[in-house]
C-alpha positions as CSV (number, residue, x, y, z in Angstrom):
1,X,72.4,13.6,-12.4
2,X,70.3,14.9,-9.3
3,X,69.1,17.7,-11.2
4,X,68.1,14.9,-14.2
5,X,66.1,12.8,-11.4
6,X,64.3,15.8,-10.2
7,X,63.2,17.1,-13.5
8,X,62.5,13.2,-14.5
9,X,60.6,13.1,-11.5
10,X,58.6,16.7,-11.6
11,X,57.7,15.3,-15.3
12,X,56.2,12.2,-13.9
13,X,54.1,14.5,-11.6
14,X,53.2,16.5,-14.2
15,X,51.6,13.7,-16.3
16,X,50.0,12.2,-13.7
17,X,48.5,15.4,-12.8
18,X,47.4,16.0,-16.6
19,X,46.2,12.3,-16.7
20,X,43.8,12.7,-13.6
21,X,42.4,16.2,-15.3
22,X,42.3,14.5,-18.6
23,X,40.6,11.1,-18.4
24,X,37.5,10.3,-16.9
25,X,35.5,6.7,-17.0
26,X,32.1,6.6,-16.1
27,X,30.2,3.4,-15.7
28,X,27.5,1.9,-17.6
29,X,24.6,3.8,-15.2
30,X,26.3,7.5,-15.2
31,X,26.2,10.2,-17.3
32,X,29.1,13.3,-17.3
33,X,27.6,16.6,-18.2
34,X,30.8,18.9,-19.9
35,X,31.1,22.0,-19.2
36,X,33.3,24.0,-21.4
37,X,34.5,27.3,-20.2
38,X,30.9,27.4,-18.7
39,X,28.9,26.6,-21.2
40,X,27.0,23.2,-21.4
41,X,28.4,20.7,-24.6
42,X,26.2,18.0,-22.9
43,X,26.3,14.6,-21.8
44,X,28.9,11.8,-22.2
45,X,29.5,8.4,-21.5
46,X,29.3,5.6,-20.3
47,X,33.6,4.9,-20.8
48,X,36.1,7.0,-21.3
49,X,36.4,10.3,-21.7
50,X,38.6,13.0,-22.3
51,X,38.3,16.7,-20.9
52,X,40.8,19.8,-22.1
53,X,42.3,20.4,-18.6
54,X,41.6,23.7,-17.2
55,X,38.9,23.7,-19.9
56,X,36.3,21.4,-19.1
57,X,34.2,20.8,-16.2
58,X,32.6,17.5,-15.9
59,X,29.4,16.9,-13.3
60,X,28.5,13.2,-12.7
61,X,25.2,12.1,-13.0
62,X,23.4,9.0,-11.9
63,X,20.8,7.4,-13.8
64,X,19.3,4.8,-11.6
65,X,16.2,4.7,-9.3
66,X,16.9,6.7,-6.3
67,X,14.3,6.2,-3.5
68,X,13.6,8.8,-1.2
69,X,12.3,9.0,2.1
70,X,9.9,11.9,2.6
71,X,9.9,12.5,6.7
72,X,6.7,12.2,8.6
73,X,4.5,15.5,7.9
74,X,1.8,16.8,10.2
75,X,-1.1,16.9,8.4
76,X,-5.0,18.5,9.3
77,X,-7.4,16.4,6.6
78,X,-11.2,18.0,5.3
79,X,-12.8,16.8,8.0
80,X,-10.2,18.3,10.8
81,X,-7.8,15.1,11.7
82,X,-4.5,15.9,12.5
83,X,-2.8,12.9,11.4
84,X,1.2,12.4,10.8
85,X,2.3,10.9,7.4
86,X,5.5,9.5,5.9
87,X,6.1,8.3,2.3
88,X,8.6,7.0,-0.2
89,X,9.3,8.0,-3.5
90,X,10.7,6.5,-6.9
91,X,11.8,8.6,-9.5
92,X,15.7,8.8,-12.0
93,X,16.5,10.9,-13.6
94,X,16.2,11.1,-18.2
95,X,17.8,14.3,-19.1
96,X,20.8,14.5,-17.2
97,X,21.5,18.2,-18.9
98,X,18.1,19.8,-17.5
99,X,18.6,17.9,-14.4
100,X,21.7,19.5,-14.0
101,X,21.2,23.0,-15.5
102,X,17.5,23.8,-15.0
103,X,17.8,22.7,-11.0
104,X,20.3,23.8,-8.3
105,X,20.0,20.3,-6.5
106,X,17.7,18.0,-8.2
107,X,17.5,15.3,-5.4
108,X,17.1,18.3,-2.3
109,X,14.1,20.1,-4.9
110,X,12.4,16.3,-5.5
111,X,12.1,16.2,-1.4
112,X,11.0,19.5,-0.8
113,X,8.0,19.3,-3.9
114,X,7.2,16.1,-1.9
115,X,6.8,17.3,1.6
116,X,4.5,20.3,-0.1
117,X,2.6,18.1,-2.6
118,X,2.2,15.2,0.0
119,X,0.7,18.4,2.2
120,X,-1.0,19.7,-0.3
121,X,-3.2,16.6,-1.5
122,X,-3.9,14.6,1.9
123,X,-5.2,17.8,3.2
124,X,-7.8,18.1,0.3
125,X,-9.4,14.7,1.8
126,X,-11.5,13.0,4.4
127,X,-9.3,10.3,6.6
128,X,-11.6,7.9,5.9
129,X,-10.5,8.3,1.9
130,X,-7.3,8.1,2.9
131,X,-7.4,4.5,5.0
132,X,-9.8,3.4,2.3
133,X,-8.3,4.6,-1.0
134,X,-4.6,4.9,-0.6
135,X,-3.9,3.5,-4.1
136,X,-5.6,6.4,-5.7
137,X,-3.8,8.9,-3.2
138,X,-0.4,7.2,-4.4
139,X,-1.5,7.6,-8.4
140,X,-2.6,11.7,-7.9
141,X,0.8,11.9,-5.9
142,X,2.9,10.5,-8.2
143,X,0.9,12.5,-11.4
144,X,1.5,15.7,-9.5
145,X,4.9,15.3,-8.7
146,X,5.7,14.0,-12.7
147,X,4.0,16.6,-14.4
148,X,6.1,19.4,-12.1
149,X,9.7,17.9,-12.1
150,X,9.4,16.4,-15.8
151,X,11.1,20.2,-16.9
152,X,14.0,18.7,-14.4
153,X,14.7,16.2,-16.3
154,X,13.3,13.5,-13.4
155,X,11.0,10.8,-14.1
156,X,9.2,10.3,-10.8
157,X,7.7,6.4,-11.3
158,X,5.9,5.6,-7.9
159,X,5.2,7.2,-4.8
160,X,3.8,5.2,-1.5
161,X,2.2,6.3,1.2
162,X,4.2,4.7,4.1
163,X,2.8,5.1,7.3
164,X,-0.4,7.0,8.4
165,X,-0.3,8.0,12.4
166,X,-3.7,8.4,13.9
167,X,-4.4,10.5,17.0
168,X,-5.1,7.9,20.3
169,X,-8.7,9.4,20.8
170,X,-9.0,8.7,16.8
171,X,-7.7,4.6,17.1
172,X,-9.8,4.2,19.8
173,X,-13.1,5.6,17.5
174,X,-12.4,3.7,15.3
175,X,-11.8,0.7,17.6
176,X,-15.1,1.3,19.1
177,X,-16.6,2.0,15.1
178,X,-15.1,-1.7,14.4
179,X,-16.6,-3.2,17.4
180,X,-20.1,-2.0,17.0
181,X,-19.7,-3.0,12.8
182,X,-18.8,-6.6,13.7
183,X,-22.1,-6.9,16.4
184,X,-24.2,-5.5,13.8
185,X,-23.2,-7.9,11.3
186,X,-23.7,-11.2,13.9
187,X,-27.0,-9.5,14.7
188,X,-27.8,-9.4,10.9
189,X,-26.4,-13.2,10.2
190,X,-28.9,-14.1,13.1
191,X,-31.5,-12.9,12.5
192,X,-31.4,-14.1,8.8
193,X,-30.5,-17.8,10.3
194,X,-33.5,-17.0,11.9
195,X,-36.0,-16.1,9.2
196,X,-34.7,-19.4,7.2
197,X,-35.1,-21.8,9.7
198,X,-38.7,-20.4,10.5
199,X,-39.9,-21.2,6.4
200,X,-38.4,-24.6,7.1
201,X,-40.3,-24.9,9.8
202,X,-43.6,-23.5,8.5
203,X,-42.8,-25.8,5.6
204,X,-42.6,-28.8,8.0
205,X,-45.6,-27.7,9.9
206,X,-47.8,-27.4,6.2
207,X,-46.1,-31.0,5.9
208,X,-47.5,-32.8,9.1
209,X,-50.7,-30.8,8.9
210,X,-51.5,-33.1,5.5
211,X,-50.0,-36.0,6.9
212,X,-50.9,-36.4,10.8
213,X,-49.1,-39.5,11.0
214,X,-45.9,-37.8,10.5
215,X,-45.9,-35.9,13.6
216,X,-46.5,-39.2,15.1
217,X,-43.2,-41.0,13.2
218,X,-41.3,-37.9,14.2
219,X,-42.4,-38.1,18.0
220,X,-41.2,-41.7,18.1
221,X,-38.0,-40.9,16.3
222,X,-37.5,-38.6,18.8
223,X,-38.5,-40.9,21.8
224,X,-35.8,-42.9,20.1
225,X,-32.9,-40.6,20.2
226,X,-32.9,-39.7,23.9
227,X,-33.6,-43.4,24.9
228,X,-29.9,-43.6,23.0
229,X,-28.1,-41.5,25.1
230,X,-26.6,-42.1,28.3
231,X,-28.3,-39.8,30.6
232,X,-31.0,-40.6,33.5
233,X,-34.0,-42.5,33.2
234,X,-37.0,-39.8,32.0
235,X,-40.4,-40.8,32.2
236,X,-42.5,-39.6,28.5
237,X,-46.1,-39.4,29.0
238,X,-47.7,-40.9,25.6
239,X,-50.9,-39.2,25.0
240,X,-53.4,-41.3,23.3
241,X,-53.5,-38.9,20.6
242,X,-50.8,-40.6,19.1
243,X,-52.1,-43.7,18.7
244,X,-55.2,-42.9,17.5
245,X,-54.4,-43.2,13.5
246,X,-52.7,-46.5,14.3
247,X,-56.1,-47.9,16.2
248,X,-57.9,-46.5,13.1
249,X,-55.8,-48.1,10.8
250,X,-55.8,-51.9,12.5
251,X,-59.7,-51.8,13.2
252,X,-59.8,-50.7,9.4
C-alpha cells in the first residue's frame, strides 16, 4: 500500500510537472513566440496553448504602449548652449517575431537609439528653435526613431520632449531679453496712442478753426465741469475774446 501511495503520488507530480511545461494561456494583449528545438514557428495566442515539453520554448511578448522615460542628456545646441534634456517615448510593439529575433532586448535598444537620436537632433539646432518649435522637434524624433526600429518590429507612435534645463546665466538672458521685449512694446502702444489722439486733435482744432464759437461752447463746458466738483474755490479769468461772437450776434 505505501509503495501504491508513493507511486500514486510521484504520478501526480509528474503530471503536474507535464501540465505546467505543457499549457500556457496568454491574455488578450500578449503574444507567445515558439521556439521549436531553436528554430522560430512564430507567434501564438491570445488563450491556450500547448507546447511539446522539452521541445518548445515559448517567449512572451507584450503588445501594448510601453512608455519610456529617456534620462536627462547633456546636450551642446548650434549655437554653443549646453542645455540638459529629458523626454518620453511611445512606441508597441507589431511583429512580435522580429522583435524578438532581430533584437537582443527590444525595450534596452529602443532607450539607447533614444538617448543617441535625442543627441543627435537637438544638437543640429539653435535653442531658440528648440523653446519655439518643439512640436516639430517631437515629429523629426519620432520619424527618426520609426524609420530605425520599424525592422524590430516596434511601432514608435510619439515622442515628447519633457523638460529642457537652461544654464542660470542663460534664464537670466532671457529674463532680461523678456523684460526689455515687454518695454519695447508699451513704448510702441504709446507712442501709437499718441499719434491717434494727435489726428483727433488736429481734427478738432480744423473743427473750431471753421466754427469759433465752438471753442467758446467748449470753454464754458469746461468752466462747467470743475465748478461740479468738490474742490477749492478757483478764480477763471474770462477774456473778452469769448464774448465777442455773442456781442456780435445780439447787436446783429
Amino acid at each position: 500500500m505505501e509503495m501504491l501511495s508513493g507511486s500514486f503520488i510521484f504520478l501526480i507530480g509528474v503530471c503536474a510537472v507535464f501540465f505546467v511545461l505543457t499549457v500556457k494561456v496568454l491574455n488578450e494583449y500578449e503574444r507567445g513566440v515558439i521556439f521549436r528545438l531553436g528554430r522560430i514557428i512564430g507567434a501564438k495566442g491570445p488563450g491556450l496553448i500547448i507546447l511539446i515539453p522539452l521541445v518548445d520554448r515559448m517567449i512572451r511578448v507584450d503588445l501594448r504602449t510601453i512608455t519610456l522615460d529617456i534620462p536627462p542628456q547633456d546636450i551642446i545646441t548650434r549655437d554653443n548652449v549646453t542645455i540638459k534634456v529629458n523626454a518620453v517615448v511611445y512606441f508597441k510593439v507589431v511583429d512580435p517575431n522580429r522583435a524578438i529575433v532581430e533584437v537582443e532586448n527590444y525595450l534596452m535598444a529602443v532607450s539607447k537609439l533614444a538617448q543617441t537620436t535625442l543627441r543627435s537632433v537637438i544638437g543640429q539646432i539653435e535653442m531658440d528653435e528648440l523653446l519655439s518649435a518643439r512640436d516639430s522637434v517631437n515629429h523629426k524624433l519620432q520619424v527618426i526613431l520609426d524609420t530605425q526600429t520599424e525592422n524590430w518590429g516596434v511601432k514608435v507612435a510619439n515622442v515628447e520632449v519633457k523638460q529642457i534645463d537652461l544654464p542660470i546665466e542663460m534664464q537670466r538672458a532671457m529674463a532680461r531679453q523678456a523684460e526689455a521685449e515687454r518695454d519695447r512694446r508699451a513704448k510702441v502702444i504709446n507712442a501709437e496712442g499718441e499719434l491717434q489722439a494727435s489726428h483727433k486733435i488736429s481734427e478738432a482744432a480744423e473743427v473750431m478753426e471753421k466754427h469759433p464759437i465752438a471753442l467758446q461752447l467748449r470753454y464754458l463746458q469746461t468752466l462747467t465741469e470743475i465748478s461740479s466738483e468738490k474742490s477749492t474755490t478757483m478764480i477763471v479769468p474770462l477774456p473778452m475774446e469769448l464774448l465777442t461772437p455773442f456781442m456780435k450776434k445780439f447787436q446783429t
